[in-house]
C-alpha positions as CSV (number, residue, x, y, z in Angstrom):
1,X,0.0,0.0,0.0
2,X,2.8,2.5,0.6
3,X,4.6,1.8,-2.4
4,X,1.2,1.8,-4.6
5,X,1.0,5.4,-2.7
6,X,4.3,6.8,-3.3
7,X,3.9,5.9,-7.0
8,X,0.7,8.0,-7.7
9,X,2.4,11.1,-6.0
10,X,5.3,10.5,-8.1
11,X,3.1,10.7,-11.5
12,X,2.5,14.5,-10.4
13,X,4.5,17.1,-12.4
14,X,5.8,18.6,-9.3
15,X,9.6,18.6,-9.0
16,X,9.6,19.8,-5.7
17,X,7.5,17.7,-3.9
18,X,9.3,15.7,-1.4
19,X,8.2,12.1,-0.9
20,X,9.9,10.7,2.2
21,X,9.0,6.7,0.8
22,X,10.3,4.9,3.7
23,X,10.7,4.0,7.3
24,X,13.2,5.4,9.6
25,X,14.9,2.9,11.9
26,X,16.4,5.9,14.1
27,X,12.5,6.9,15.2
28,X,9.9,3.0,15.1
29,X,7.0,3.9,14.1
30,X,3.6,1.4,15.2
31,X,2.3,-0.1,12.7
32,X,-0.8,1.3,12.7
33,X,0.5,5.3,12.5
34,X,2.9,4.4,9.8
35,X,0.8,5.4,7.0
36,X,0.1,8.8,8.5
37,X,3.8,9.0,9.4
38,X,5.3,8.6,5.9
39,X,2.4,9.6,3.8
40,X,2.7,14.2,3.4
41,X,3.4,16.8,1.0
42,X,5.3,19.3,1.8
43,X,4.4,21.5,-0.8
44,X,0.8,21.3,-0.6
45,X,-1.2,23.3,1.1
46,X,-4.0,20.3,1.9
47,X,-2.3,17.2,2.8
48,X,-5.2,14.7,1.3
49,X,-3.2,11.8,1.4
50,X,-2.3,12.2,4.9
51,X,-6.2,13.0,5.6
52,X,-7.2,9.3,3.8
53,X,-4.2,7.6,5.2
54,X,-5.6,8.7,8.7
55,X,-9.1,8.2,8.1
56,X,-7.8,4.1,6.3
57,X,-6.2,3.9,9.9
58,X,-8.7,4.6,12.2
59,X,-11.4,2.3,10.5
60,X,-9.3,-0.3,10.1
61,X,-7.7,0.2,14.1
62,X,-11.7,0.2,14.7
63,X,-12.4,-2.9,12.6
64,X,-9.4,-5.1,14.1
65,X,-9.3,-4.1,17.4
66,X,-11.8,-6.6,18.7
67,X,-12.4,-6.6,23.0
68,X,-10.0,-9.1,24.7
69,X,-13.0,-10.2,26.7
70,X,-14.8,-10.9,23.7
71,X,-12.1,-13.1,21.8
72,X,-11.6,-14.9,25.3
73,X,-15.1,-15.8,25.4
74,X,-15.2,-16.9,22.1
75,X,-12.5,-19.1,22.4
76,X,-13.5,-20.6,25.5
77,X,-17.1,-22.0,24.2
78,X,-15.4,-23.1,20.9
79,X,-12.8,-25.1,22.8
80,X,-15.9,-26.5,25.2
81,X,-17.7,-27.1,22.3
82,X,-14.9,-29.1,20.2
83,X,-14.2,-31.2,23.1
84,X,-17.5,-31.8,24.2
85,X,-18.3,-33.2,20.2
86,X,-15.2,-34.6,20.2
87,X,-15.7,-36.8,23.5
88,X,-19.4,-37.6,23.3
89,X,-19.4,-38.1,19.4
90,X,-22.6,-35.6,19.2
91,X,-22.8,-33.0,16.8
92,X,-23.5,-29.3,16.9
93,X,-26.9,-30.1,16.0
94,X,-27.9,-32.7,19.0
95,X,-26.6,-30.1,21.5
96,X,-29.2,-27.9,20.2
97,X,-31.6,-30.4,20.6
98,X,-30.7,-31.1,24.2
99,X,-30.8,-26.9,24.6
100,X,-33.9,-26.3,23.1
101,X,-35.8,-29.6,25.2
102,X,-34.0,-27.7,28.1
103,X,-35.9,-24.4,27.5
104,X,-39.4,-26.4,26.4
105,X,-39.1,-27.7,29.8
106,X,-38.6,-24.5,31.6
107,X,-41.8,-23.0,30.5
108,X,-43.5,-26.0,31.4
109,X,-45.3,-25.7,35.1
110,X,-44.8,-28.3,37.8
111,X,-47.5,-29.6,37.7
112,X,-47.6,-30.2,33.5
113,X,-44.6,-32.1,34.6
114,X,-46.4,-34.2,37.1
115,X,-49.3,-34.9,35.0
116,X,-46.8,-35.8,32.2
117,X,-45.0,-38.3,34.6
118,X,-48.3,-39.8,35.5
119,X,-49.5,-40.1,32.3
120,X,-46.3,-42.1,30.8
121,X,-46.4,-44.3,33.8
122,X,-50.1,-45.2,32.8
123,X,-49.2,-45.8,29.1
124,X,-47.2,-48.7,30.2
125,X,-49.2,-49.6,32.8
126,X,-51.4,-50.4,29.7
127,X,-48.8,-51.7,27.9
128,X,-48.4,-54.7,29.7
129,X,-52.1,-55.2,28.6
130,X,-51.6,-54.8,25.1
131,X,-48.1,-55.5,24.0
132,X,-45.8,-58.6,24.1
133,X,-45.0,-59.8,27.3
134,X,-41.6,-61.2,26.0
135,X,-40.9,-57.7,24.8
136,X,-42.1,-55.5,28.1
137,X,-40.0,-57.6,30.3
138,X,-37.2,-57.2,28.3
139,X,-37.5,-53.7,28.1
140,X,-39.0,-52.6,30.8
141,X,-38.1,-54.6,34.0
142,X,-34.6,-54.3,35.4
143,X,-32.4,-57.1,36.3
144,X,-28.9,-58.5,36.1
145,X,-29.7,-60.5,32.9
146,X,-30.9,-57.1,30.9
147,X,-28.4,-55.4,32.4
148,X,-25.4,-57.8,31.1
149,X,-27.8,-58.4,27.7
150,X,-26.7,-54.7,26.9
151,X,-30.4,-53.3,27.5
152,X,-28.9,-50.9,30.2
153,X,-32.8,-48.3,29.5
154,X,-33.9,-50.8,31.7
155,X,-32.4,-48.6,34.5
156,X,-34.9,-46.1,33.5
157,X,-37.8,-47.5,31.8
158,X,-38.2,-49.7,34.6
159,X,-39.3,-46.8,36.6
160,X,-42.4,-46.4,34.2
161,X,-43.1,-49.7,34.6
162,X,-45.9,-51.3,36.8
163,X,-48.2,-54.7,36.1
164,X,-50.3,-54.1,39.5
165,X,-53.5,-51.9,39.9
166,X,-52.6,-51.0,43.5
167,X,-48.7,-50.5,42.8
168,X,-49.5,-47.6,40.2
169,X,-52.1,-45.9,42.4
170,X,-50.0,-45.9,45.6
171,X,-46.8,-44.5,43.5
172,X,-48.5,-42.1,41.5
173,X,-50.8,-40.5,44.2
174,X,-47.0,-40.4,46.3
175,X,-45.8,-38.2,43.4
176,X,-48.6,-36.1,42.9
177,X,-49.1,-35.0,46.0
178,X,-44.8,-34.8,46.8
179,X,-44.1,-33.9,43.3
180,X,-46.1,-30.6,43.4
181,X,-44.9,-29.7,46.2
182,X,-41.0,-29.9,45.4
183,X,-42.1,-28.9,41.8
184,X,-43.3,-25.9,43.4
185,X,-40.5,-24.8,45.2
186,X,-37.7,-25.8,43.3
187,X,-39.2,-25.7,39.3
188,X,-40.6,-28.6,36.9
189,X,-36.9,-29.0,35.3
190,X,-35.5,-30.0,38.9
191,X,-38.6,-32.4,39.4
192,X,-38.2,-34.1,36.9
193,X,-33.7,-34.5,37.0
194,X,-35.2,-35.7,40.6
195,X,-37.4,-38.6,39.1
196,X,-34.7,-39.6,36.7
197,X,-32.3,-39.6,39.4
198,X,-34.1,-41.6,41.7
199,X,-35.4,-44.1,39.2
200,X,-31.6,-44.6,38.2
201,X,-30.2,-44.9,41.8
202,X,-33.2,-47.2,42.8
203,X,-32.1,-49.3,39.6
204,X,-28.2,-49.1,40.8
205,X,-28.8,-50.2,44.1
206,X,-31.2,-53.3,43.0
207,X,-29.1,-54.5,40.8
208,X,-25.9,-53.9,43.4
209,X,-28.5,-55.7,45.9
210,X,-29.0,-58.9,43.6
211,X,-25.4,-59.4,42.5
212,X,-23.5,-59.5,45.7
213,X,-25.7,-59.3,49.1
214,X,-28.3,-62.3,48.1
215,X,-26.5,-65.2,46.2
216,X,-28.3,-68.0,48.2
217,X,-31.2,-66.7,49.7
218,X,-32.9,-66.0,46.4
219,X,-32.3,-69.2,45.7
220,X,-33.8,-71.0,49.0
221,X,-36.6,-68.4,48.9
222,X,-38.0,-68.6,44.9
223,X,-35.8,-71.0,43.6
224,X,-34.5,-68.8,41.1
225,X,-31.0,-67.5,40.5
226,X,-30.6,-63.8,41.7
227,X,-30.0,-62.3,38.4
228,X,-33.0,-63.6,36.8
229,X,-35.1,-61.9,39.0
230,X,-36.6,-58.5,37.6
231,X,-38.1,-55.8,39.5
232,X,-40.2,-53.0,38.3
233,X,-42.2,-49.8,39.8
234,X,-41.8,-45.9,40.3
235,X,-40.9,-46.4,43.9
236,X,-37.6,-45.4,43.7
237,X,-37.7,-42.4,42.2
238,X,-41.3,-41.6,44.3
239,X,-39.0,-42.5,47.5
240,X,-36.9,-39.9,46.1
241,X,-39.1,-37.0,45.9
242,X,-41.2,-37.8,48.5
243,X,-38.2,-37.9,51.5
244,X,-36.3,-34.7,49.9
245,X,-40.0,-32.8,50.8
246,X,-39.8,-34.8,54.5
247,X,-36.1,-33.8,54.7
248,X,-36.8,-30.3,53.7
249,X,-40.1,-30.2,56.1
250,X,-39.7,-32.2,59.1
251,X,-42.5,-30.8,61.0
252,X,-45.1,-30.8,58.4
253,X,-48.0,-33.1,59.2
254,X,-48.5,-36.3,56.9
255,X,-51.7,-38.3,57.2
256,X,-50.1,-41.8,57.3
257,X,-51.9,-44.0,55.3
258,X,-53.5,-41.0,54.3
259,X,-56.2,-41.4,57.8
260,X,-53.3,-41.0,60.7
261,X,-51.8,-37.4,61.2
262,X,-48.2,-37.6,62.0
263,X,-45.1,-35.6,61.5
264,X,-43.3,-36.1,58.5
265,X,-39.7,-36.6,59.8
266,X,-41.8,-40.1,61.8
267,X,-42.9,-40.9,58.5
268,X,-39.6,-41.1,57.0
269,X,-37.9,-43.1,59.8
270,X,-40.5,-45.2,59.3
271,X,-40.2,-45.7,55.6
272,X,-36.5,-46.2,55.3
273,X,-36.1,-48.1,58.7
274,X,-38.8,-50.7,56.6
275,X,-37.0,-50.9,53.7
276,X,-33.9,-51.9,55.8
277,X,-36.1,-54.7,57.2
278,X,-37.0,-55.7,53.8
279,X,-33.2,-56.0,52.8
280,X,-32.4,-57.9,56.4
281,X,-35.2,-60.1,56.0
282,X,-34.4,-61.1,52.2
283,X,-37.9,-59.8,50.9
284,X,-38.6,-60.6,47.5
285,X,-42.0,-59.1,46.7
286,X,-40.3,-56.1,47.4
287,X,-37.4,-54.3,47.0
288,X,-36.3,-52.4,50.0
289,X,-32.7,-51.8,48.2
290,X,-34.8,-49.6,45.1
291,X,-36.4,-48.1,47.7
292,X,-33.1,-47.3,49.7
293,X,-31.3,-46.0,46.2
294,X,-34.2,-43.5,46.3
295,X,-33.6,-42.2,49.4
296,X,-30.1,-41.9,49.4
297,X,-30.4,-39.5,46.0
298,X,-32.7,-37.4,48.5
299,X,-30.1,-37.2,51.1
300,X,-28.1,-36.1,49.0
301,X,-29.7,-33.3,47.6
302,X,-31.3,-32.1,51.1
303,X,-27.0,-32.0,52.0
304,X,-26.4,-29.9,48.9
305,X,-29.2,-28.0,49.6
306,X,-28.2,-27.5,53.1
307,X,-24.6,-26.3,51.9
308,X,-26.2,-23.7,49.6
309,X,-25.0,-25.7,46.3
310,X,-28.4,-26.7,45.4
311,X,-28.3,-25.8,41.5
């Protein structure tokens, strides 16, 4: 650019006119002031390619000099991002998936996210009346044969899952009731990262449960070798929410069995000091240990909440 510069003032008939071409090594100039350092006429009256020269400076200082905070920024979420695709395999286009399910869910209410809950646990409930047994028990009861089959939804689905009239009503009156009530204070998106959580930590501890702490007494009890018995229900992740409101409200009053007022913090000693029974006893209509998986999740979010690290 400087040379293109010095060429047109040269094609002037104008003897005189002193072009200083170059850069002096005595006096550095920035690059960015070096075009209106070198670029004058001293014979002119108007210096117009001085005037340009400053003017091509200042947009392009204006153009290039971007915030540091800014590039920063940018290059910390691109980095996040890379690495995220990178390790996970997912595309640009599934994280906007998971984003924009995220937001969905946020203008949901709490209790469009209790109904919803309800609602899929009946669909199943229904299809156990409808679809293949083969194909509901390998999809939607957990145990260690599914698990080491590679069908590791179980874990999840399983919480949908229920074949009895009076295990569905039990579980979902439990969340209805619980579910608004956490839903309410804490937000549908938490409710339902609460369900899931349980549901998967009532599935861990089952299978836990089944493959180290019973390898004869199944066997004496059913006949049947521990990891071929399945388990199913919502009462894991039910346990879940409904403790975490106990924990967070001791002193509220629960009608037990929904005729006996008590306190809720009696309630809950009550309903984990049975599930321990259940586990000592070597129950196997039902599972204290899902039950206990539950509860520990709600433990541990009543301790995060207590340390102010809820969210």
């Amino acid at each position: 650019m400087q040379r293109l510069l010095c060429m047109r003032l040269l094609a002037k008939k104008k003897p005189s006119t002193n072009l200083p071409c170059y850069t002096s090594k005595a006096n550095p100039i920035h690059p960015q002031n070096a075009m209106v350092s070198h670029f004058s006429t001293t014979n002119s009256g108007f210096n117009f390619y001085g005037l340009l020269a400053n003017q091509f400076s200042r947009k392009s200082s204006a153009l290039f000099k971007a915030p540091a905070e800014g590039l920063v920024h940018f290059k910390r979420v691109f980095s996040r991002s890379y690495f995220l695709q990178k390790k996970s395999g997912l595309n640009v286009s599934s994280f906007k998936f998971f984003s924009q399910g995220r937001r969905w869910i946020q203008r949901l209410d709490s209790d469009h996210v209790v109904v919803g809950l309800i609602a899929a646990n009946v669909v199943v409930f229904l299809l156990w009346r409808s679809a293949d047994p083969r194909f509901m028990a390998n999809n939607f009861m957990i145990s260690l044969d599914n698990f080491k089959s590679g069908r590791v939804h179980t874990m999840i689905t399983s919480a949908f899952s229920h074949m009895d009239a009076g295990h569905i009503i039990s579980n979902m009156i439990g969340l209805y009731f619980f579910g608004n009530s956490i839903g309410s204070a804490f937000g549908p998106e938490f409710l339902l990262k609460l369900y899931l959580a349980g549901a998967l930590a009532g599935s861990v501890f089952y299978l836990v449960y089944h493959a180290f702490l019973i390898p004869s007494k199944s066997n004496q009890v059913s006949g049947r070798s521990p990891s071929s018995i399945p388990g199913l229900g919502a009462s894991g992740a039910v346990n879940a929410i409904m403790l975490l409101d106990i924990f967070l409200n001791p002193k509220k009053t629960i009608f037990f069995e929904m005729i006996i007022p008590v306190p809720a913090i009696l309630v809950g000693i009550f309903l984990i000091g049975k599930d321990m029974l259940r586990i000592i006893e070597g129950d196997s209509r039902v599972s204290g240990s899902a039950h206990l998986g539950g509860a520990a999740v709600a433990a541990l979010a009543w301790a995060r909440y207590r340390r102010g690290r809820f969210y």
